[in-house]
Backbone as XML, in Angstrom:
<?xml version="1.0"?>
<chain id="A" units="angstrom">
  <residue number="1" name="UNK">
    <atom name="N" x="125.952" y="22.818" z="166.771"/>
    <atom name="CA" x="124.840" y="23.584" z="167.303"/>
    <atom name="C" x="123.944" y="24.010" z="166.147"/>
  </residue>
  <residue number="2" name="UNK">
    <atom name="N" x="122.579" y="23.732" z="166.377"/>
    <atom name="CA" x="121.824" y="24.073" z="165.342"/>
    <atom name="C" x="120.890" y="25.203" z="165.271"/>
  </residue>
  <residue number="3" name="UNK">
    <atom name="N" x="120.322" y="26.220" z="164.543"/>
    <atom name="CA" x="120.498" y="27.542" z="164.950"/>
    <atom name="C" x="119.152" y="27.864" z="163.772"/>
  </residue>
  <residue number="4" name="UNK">
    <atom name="N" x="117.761" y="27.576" z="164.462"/>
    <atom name="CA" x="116.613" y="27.916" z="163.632"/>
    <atom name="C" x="116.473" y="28.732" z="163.895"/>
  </residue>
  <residue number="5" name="UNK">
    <atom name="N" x="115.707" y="29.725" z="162.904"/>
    <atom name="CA" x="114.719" y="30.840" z="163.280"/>
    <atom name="C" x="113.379" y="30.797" z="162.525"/>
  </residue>
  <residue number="6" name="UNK">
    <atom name="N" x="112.373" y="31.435" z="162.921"/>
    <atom name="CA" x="110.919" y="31.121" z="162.864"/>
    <atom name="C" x="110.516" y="31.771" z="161.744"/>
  </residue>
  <residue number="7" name="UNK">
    <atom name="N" x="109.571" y="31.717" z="161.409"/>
    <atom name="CA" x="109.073" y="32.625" z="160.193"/>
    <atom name="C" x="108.454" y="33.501" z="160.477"/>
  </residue>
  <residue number="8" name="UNK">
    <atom name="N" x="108.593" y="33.906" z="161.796"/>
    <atom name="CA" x="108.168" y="35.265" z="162.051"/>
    <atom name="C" x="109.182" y="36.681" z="161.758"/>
  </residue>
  <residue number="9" name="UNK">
    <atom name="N" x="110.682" y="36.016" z="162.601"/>
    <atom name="CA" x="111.540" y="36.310" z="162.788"/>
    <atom name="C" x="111.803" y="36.511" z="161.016"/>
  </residue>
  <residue number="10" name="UNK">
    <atom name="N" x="111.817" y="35.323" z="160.276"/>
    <atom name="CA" x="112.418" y="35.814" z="158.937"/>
    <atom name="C" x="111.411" y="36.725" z="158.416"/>
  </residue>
  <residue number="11" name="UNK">
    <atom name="N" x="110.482" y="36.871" z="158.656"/>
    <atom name="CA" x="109.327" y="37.776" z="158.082"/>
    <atom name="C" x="109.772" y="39.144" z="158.495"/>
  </residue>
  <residue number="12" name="UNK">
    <atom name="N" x="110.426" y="39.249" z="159.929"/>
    <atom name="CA" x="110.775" y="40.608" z="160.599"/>
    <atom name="C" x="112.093" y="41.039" z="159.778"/>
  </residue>
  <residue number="13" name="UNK">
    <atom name="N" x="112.987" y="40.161" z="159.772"/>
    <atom name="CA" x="114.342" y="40.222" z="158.818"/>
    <atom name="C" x="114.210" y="41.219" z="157.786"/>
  </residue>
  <residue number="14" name="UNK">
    <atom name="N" x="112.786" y="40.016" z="156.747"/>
    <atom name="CA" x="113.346" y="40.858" z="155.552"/>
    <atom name="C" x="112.824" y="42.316" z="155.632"/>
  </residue>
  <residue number="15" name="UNK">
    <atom name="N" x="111.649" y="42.622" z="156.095"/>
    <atom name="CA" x="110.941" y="44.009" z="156.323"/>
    <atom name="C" x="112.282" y="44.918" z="156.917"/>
  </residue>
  <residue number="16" name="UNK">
    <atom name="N" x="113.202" y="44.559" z="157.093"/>
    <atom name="CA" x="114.560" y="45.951" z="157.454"/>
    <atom name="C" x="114.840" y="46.323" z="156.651"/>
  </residue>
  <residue number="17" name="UNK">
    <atom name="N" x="115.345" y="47.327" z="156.208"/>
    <atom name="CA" x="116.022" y="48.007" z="154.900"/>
    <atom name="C" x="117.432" y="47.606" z="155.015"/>
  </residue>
  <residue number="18" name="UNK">
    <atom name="N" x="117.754" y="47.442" z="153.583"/>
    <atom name="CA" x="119.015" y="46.853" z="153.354"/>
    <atom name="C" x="119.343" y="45.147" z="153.816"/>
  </residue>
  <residue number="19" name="UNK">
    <atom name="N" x="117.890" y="44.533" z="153.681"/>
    <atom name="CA" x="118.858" y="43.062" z="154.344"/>
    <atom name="C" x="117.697" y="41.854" z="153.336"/>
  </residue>
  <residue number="20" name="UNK">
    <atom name="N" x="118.430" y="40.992" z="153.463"/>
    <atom name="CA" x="117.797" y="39.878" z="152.772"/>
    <atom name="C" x="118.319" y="38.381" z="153.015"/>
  </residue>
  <residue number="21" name="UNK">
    <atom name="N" x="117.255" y="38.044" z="153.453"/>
    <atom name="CA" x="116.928" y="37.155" z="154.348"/>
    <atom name="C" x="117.409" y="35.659" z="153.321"/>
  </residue>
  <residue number="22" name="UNK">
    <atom name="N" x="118.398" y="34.883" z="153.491"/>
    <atom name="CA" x="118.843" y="33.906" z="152.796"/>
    <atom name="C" x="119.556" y="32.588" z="153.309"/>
  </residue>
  <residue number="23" name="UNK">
    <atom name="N" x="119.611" y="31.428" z="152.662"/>
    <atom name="CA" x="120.155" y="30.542" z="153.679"/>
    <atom name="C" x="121.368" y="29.593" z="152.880"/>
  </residue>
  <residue number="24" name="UNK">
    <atom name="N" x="122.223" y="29.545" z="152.749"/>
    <atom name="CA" x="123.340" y="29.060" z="152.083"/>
    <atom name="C" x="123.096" y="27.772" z="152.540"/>
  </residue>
  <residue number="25" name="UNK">
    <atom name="N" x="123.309" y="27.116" z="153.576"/>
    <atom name="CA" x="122.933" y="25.774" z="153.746"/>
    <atom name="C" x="122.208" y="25.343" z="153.003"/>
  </residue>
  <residue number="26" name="UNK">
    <atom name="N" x="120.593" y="26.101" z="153.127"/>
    <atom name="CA" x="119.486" y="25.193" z="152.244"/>
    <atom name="C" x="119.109" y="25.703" z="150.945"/>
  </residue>
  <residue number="27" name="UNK">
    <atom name="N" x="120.526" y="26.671" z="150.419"/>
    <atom name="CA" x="120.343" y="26.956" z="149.112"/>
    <atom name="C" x="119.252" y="28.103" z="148.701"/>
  </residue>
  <residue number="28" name="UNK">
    <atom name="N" x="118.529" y="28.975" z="149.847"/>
    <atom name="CA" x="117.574" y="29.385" z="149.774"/>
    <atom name="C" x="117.635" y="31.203" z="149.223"/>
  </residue>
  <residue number="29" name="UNK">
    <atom name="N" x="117.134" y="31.492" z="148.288"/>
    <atom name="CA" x="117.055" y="32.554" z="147.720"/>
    <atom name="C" x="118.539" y="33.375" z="147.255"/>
  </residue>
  <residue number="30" name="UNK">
    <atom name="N" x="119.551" y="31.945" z="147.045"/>
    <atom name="CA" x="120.767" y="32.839" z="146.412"/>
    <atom name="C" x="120.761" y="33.851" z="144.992"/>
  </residue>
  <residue number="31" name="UNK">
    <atom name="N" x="120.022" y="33.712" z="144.370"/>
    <atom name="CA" x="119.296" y="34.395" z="143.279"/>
    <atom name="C" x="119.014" y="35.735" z="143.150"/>
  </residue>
  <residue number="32" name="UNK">
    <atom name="N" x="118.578" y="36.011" z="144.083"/>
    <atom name="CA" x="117.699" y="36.992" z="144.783"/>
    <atom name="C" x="119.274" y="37.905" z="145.768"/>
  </residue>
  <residue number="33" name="UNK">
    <atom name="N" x="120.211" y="36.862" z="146.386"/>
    <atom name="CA" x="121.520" y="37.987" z="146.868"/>
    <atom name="C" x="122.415" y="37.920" z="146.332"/>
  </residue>
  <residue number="34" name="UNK">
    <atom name="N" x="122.509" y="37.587" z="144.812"/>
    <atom name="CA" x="122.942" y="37.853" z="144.421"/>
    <atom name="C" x="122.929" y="39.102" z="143.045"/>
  </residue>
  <residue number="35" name="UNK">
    <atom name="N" x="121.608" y="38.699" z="142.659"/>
    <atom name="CA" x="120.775" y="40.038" z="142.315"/>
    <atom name="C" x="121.311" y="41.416" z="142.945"/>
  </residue>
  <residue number="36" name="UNK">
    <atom name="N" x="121.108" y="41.257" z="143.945"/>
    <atom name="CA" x="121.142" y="42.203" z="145.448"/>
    <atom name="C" x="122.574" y="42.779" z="144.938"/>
  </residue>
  <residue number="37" name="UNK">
    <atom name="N" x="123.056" y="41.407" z="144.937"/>
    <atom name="CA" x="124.684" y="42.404" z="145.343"/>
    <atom name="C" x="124.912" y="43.180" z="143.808"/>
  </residue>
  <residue number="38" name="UNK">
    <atom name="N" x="124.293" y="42.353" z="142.824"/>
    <atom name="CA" x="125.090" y="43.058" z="141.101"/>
    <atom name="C" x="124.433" y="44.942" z="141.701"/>
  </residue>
  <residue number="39" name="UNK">
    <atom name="N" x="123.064" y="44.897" z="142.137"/>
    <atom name="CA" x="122.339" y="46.337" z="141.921"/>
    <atom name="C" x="123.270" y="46.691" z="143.022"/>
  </residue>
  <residue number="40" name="UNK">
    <atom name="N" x="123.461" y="46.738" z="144.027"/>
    <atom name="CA" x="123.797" y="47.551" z="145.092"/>
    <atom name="C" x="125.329" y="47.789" z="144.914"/>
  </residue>
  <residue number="41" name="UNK">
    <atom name="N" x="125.880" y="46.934" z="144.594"/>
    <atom name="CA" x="127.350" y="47.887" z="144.020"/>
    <atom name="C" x="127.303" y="48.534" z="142.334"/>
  </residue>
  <residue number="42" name="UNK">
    <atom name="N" x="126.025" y="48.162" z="142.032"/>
    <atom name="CA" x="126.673" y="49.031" z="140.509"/>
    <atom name="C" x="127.658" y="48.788" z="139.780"/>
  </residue>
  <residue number="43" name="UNK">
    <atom name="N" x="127.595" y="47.071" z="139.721"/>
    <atom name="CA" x="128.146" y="45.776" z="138.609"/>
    <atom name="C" x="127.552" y="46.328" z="137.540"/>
  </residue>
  <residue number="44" name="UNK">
    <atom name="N" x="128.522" y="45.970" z="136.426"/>
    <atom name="CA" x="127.931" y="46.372" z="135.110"/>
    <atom name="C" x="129.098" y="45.117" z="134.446"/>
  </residue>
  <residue number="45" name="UNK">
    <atom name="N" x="128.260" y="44.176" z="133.898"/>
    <atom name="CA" x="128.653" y="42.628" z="133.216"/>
    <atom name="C" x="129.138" y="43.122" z="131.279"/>
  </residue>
  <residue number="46" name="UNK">
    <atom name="N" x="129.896" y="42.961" z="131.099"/>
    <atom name="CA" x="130.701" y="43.499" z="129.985"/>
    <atom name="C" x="131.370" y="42.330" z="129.100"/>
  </residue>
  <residue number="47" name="UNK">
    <atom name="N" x="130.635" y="42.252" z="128.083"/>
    <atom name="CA" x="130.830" y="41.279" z="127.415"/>
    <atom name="C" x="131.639" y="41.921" z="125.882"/>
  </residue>
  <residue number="48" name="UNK">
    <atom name="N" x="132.701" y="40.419" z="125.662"/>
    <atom name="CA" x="133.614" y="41.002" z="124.351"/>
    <atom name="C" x="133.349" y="40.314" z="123.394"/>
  </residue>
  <residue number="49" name="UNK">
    <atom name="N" x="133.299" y="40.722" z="122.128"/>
    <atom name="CA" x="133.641" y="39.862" z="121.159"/>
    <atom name="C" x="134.811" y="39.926" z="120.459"/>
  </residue>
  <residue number="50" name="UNK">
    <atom name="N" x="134.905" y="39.278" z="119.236"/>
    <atom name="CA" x="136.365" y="39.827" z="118.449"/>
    <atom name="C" x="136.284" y="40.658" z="117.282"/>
  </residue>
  <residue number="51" name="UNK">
    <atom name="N" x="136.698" y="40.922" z="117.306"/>
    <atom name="CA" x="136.436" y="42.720" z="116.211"/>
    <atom name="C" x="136.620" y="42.320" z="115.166"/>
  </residue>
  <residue number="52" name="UNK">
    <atom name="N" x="135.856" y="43.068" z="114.184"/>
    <atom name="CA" x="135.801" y="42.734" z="112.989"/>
    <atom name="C" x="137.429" y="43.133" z="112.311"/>
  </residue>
  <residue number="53" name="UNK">
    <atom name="N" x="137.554" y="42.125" z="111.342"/>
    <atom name="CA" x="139.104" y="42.883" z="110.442"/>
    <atom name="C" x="139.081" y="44.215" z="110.087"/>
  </residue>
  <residue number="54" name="UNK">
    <atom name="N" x="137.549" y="45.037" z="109.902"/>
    <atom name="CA" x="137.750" y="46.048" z="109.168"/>
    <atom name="C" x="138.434" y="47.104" z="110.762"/>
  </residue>
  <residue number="55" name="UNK">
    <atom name="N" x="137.573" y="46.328" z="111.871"/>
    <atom name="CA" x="138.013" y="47.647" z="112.731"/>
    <atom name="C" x="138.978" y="46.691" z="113.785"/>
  </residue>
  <residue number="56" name="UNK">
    <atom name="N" x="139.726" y="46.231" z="112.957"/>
    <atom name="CA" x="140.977" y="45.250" z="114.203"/>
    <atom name="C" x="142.037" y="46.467" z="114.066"/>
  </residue>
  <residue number="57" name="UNK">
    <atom name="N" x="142.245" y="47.357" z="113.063"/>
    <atom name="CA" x="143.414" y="48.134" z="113.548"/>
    <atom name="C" x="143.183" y="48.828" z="115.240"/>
  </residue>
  <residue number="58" name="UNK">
    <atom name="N" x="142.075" y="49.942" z="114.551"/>
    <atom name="CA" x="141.392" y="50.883" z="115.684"/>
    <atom name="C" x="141.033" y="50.316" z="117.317"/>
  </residue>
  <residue number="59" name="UNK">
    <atom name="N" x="140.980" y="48.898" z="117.181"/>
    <atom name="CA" x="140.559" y="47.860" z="118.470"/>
    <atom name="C" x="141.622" y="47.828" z="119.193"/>
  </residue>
  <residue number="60" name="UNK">
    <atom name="N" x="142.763" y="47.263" z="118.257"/>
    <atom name="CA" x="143.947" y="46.918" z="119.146"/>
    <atom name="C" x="144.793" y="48.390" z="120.092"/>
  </residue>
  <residue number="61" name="UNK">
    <atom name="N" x="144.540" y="49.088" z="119.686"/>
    <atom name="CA" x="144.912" y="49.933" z="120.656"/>
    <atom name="C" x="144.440" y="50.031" z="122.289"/>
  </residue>
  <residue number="62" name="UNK">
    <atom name="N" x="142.887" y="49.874" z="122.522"/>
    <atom name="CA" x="141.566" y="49.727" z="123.411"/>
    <atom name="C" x="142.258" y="48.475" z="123.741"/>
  </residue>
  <residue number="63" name="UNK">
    <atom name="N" x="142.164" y="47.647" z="123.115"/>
    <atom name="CA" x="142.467" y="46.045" z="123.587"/>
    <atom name="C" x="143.674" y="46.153" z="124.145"/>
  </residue>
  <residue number="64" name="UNK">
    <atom name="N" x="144.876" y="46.581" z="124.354"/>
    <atom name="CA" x="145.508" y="46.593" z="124.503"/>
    <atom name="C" x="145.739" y="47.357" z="126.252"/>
  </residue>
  <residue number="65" name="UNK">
    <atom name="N" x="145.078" y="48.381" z="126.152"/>
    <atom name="CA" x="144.773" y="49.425" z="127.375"/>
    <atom name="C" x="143.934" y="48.495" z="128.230"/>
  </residue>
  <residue number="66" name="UNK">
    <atom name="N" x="142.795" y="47.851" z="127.742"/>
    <atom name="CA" x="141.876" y="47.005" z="128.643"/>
    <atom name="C" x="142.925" y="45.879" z="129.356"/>
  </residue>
  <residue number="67" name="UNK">
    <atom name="N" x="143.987" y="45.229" z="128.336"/>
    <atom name="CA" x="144.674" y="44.134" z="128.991"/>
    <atom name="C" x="145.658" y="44.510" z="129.836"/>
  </residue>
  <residue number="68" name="UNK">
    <atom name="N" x="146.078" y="45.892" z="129.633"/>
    <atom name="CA" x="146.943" y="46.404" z="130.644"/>
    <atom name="C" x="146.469" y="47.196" z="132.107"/>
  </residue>
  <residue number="69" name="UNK">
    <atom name="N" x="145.064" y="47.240" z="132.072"/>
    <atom name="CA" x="144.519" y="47.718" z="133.081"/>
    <atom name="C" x="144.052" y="46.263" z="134.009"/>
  </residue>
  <residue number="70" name="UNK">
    <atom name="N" x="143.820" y="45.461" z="133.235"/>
    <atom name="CA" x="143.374" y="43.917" z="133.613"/>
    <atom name="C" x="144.266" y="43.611" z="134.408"/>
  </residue>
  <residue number="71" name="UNK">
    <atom name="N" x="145.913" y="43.604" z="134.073"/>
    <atom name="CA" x="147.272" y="42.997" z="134.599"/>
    <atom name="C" x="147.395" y="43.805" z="135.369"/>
  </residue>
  <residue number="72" name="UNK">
    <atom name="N" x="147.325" y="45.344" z="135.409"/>
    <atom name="CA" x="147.626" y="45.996" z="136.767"/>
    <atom name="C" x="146.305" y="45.734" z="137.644"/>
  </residue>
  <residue number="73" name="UNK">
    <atom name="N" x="145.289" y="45.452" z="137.910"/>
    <atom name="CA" x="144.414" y="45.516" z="138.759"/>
    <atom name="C" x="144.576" y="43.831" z="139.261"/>
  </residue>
  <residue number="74" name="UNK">
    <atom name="N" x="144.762" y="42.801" z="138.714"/>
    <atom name="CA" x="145.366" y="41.534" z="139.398"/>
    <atom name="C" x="146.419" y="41.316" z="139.105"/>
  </residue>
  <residue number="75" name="UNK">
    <atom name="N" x="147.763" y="41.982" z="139.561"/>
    <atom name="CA" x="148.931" y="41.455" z="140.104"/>
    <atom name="C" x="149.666" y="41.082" z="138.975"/>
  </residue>
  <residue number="76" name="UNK">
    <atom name="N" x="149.228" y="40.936" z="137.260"/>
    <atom name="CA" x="150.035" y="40.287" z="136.233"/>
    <atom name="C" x="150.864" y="41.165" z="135.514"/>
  </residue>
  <residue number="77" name="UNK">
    <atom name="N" x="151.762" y="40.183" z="135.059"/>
    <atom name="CA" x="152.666" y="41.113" z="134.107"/>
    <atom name="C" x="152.763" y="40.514" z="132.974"/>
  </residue>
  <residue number="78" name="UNK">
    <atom name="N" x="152.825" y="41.644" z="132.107"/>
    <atom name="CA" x="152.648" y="41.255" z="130.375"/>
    <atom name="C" x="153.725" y="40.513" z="130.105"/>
  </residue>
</chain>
């Protein structure tokens, strides 16, 4: 069953609050909900590097807490 809607209708869509009008089939404005979703939950993308030798003592402690919060929040064990 094939299931158009008009561009009126998507015009009415997006004018609602909270919605955004997108089409996974035709690839259409995933960009844009996914945007959507990082702002509206209050994603924050956290990037690592590897610590310098001078501050690898002081790291590994943090590093250590991060990997153990990592393993308890998906199911792993050290």
């Amino acid at each position: 069953m094939k299931h158009e809607v008009r561009a009126r209708q998507v015009d009415a869509i997006a004018r609602m609050p909270y919605s955004l009008p997108c089409s996974a089939f035709q690839n259409l404005n995933m960009d844009g909900l996914l945007e959507r979703m990082w702002t509206s939950m209050a994603l924050v993308r956290v990037y690592t590097k590897r610590a310098r030798p001078r501050a690898a003592a002081a790291a590994a402690g943090a590093g250590r807490l991060c990997w153990t919060a990592y393993n308890s929040l998906h199911g792993l064990r050290a």
